[in-house]
Each structure stands twice: as C-alpha cells, then as structure tokens.
N, C-alpha and C positions, 0 to 999 in steps of 0.2 A: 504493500500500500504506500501512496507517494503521503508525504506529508511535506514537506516543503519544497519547492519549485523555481528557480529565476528564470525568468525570461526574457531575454536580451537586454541583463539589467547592464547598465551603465551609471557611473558614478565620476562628477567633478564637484571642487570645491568652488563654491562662490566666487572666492577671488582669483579663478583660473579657469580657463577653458580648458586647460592641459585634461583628458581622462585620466583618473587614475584607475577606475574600472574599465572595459570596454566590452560591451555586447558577450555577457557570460549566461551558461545556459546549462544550469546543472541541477540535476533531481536528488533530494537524498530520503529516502524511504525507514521507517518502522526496520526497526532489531538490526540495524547496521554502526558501526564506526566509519568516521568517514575523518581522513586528514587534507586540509588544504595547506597547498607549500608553495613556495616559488621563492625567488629571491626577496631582499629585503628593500621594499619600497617599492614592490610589488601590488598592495594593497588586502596584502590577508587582515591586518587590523579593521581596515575599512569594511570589508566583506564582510567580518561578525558582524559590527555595527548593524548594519545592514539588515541583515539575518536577525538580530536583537529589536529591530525598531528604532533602535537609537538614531538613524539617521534612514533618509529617505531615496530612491535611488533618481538620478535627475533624469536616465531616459529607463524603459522597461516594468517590471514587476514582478512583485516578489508574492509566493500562494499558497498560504497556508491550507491544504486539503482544499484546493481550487478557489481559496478568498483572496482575492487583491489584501495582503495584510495592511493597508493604507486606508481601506473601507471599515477597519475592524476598531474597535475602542483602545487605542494605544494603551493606555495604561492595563485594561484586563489582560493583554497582547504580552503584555512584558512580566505583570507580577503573576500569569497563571500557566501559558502555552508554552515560555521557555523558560531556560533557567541556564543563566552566565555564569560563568566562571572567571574572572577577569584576571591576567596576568599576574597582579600587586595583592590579588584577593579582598583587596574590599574589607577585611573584614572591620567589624566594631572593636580595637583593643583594651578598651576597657570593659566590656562583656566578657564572661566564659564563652567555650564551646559551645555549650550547652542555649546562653541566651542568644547568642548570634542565630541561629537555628531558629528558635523560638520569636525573635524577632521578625526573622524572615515570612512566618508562619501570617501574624497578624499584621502583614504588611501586606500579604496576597489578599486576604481577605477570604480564604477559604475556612470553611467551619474545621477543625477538630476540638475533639474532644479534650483530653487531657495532652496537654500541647508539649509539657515538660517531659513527658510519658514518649511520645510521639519523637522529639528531638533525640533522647538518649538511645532509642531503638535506632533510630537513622546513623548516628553517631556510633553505636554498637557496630553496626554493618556495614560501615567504614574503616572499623576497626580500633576504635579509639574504646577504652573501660571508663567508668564512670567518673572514677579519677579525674582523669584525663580530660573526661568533658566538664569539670566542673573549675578547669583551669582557666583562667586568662590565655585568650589566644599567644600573648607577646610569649606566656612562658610553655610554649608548643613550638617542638621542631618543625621547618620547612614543612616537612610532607605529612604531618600531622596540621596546619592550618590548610595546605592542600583538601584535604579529608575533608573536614569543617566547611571549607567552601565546596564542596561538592555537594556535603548533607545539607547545606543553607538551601544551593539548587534545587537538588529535591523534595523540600519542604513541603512544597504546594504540589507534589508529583506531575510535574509537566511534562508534557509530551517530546519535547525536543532537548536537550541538554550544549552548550554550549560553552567550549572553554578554548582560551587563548593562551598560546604557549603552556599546557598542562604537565610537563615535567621541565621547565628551564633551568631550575637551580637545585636537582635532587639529584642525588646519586643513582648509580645503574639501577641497584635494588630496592628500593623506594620508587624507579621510576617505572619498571616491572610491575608493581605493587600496584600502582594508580590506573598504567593500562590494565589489566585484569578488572578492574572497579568498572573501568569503561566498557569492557566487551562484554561483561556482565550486565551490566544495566542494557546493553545492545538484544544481545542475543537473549539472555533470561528474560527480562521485563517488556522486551519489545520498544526499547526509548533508539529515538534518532540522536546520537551523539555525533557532532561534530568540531574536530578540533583542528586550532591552525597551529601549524607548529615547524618549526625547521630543522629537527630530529631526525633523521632516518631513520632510527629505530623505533619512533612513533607512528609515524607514516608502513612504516614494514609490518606492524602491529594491529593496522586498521583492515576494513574490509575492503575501503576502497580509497583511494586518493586522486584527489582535483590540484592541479598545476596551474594557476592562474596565470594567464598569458602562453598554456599551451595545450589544453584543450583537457581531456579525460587519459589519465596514467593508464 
C-alpha cells in the first residue's frame, strides 16, 4: 500500500531561483525502510522538510494515501501522520525520558489512557529500564537520547516515521542497535520509515534507497 507519494515535486528558496529540489518522483509504501542519500547540499534536509510539512514544495505534490498533504490540516498532518526524528533530537533537557515522551503524547492531542504507563512501555521497547527513563535526557548517552526520540515519534503511533541522519554520532554497535528498531517498526508494525543519511551502512540496511539527483538505486 502507497502511503506517501511526490510528484514532480520541486523545491527553491524564496531568495533564489536556483532548484535545490528538481522534479522528484518517488513512492514509499507500508512495512519498508527506505534511505535517501546523495551528496551534501544535495537537499536530503530539504526533502524531510518536505515530507514533514515543514515546508511546502514551490512546483508538484506531495500525497498522503492520495491527499495533496497541503489540503490536509497542517498541524493534525505533523503532530498525528508523522513523526520526526530531527538530527540535534529536539529533545526537552530538562524533562526525563520519560516526560519528553509524555509530553509529546499531549501535544498530539490523541487520547491515552495512562500516559506515564504508555511512555515507559515505548521506552521499554527501545530499550531503555525505568531507571533510565526517569533520567534527565543530558544524563543519557548519544544513542540512548537517540531511543527517547524515536519513542517521542511514536507517541501518537503515526503512520510514517521520519529521521534525519539517524546514526551520525554512534558507534558501529549502537548504530546496529537503532537500525534493527527501524526495520522493526518497518516490517513488524507495518510503519513507513524513512531516513536520510550518508552512511553506507544505513543505506545497505534499508529496503530501499532514493539518490537525489539520480533517480531510484
């Protein structure tokens, strides 16, 4: 099943004619990984954007399960359908693990029950013990606030998952760790995971990879 679509989307900045996108046209469907790569200043940052809502494309369209997402209510579009992962992680460091999550929870605006309850199980299946999620992010290694921002993502359980540079500053085996999380949530749960990243070993790890500026790998 398709779940997101571009269609000869193209992307410049206001104060430039220059494209930094150009007429791109790729489908990413239900229970796959999928890595975008190309050189740097290529515009894979743009592309999330893009894919997030964050930014709107100046020629083409982009289709959530056949919706122009521009026709769609941006904010329910960003805090329910996807869920970012952003390079720097975003996260709140003065929260724990634990209320970063829970934050995220009553930001979407989706009903759970016991929401504290809800966080530590996500944060369990990430891998972190209670401990752990009851720390301060700052006193969480790299690929443990990694973890923490993925379980934020899946808070409001969105259908698509999106992260940017998803292993940049982990070591091999932590970086091992995180893909496994991803082709799980891929192939177990059925989620559209897309990451950009300039890994080989990320890109090797996916189901499929998009080369901006040169067509379908």
């Amino acid at each position: 099943m398709n779940v997101l679509q571009l269609e000869n989307v193209s992307y410049h900045y206001a104060e430039s004619d220059k494209m930094v996108l150009e007429n791109l046209s790729y489908i990413f469907e239900n229970g796959k990984v999928y890595s975008i790569v190309g050189r740097s200043g290529a515009g894979k940052t743009t592309l999330l954007s893009l894919l997030s809502g964050l930014a709107q494309p100046t020629e083409g369209r982009i289709c959530l399960n056949g919706n122009d997402i521009r026709t769609m209510d941006q904010y329910e579009y960003r805090s329910q359908c996807v869920g970012v992962i952003f390079q720097s992680f975003n996260l709140l460091p003065k929260l724990t693990a634990a209320e970063n999550v829970e934050l995220s929870m009553e930001i979407s605006g989706k009903e759970r029950g016991d929401k504290k309850a809800h966080a530590l199980e996500l944060l369990k299946e990430m891998g972190l013990n209670e401990d752990e999620a009851g720390r301060r992010v700052l006193k969480l290694s790299g690929g443990q606030q990694q973890r923490v921002a993925i379980a934020r993502a899946l808070s409001y359980n969105p259908e698509i998952i999106l992260d940017d540079e998803p292993t940049g500053n982990l070591d091999h085996d932590t970086q091992e760790e995180i893909m496994h999380i991803f082709r799980k949530l891929a192939h177990e749960e059925g989620k559209c995971v897309i990451l950009v990243t300039h890994s080989v070993d990320v890109a090797n790890g996916s189901d499929q990879v998009y080369e901006i500026g040169k067509g379908v790998i």
